[in-house]
C-alpha positions as CSV (number, residue, x, y, z in Angstrom):
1,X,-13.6,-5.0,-40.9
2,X,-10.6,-4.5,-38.2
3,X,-10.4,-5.9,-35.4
4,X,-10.8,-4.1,-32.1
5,X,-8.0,-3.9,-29.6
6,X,-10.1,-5.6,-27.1
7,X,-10.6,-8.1,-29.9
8,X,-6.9,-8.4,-30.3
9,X,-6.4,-8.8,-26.4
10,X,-9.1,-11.5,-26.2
11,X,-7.2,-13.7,-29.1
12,X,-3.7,-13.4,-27.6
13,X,-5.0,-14.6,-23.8
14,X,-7.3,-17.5,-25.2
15,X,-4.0,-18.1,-27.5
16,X,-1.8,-17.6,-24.1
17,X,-4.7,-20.6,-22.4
18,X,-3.7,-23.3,-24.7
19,X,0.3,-22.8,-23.8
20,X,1.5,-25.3,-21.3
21,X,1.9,-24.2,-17.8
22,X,5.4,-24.8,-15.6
23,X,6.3,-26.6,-12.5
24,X,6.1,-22.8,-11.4
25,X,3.4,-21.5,-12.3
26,X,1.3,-24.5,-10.2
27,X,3.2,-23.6,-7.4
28,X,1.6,-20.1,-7.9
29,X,-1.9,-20.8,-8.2
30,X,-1.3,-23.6,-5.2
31,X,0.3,-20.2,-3.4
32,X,-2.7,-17.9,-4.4
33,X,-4.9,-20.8,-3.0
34,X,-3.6,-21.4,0.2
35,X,-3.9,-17.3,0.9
36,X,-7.5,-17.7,-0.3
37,X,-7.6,-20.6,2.1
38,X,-6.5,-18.5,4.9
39,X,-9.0,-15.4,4.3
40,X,-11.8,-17.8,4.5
41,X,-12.4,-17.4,0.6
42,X,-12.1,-21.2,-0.1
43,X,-13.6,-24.2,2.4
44,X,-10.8,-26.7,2.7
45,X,-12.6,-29.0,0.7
46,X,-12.7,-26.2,-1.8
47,X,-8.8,-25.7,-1.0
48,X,-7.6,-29.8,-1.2
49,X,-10.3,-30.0,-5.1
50,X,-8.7,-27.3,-6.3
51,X,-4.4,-28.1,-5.0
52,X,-5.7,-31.0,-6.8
53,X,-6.7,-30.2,-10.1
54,X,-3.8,-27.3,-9.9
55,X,-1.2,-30.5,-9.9
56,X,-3.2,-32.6,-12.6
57,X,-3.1,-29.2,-14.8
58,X,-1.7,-28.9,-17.9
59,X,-2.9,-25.5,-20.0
60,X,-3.0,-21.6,-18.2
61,X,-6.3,-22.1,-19.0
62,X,-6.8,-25.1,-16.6
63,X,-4.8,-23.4,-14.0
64,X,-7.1,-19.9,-14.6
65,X,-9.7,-21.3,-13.5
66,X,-9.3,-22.4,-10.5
67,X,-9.2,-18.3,-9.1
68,X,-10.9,-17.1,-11.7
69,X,-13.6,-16.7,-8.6
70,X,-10.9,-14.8,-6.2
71,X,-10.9,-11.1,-6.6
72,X,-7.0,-10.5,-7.9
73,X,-6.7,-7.6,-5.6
74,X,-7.4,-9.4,-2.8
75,X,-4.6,-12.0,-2.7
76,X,-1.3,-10.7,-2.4
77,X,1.2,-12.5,-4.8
């Protein structure tokens, strides 16, 4: 049996999750935040959680989901 190349994309981003994220790409999500912050997408409580739990993480995984729930095309990066 062969894998599908959905299959194959699926493996490489869960493989991409567990690889540590920089100083940089925080910043990103904090940026992609704070626009969602601005358009009313995220409460401020919402907002200060998640700046939060962007700082404490470690994986692209931990970082992914914190706008995993903001359309992409919405937030201009």
């Amino acid at each position: 049996m062969t894998a599908e190349p959905g299959d194959q994309m699926a493996v490489a981003a869960a493989a991409r999750g567990r690889l540590r994220a920089s100083h940089s790409d925080r910043d990103h999500v904090i940026d992609v935040l704070k626009a969602a912050f601005v358009d009313g997408r995220v409460t401020k409580d919402e907002f200060d959680a998640r700046v939060g739990q962007a700082l404490a993480s470690r994986t692209y995984a931990e970082l992914a989901a914190l706008t995993a729930d903001i359309p992409a095309g919405q937030i201009a990066d």
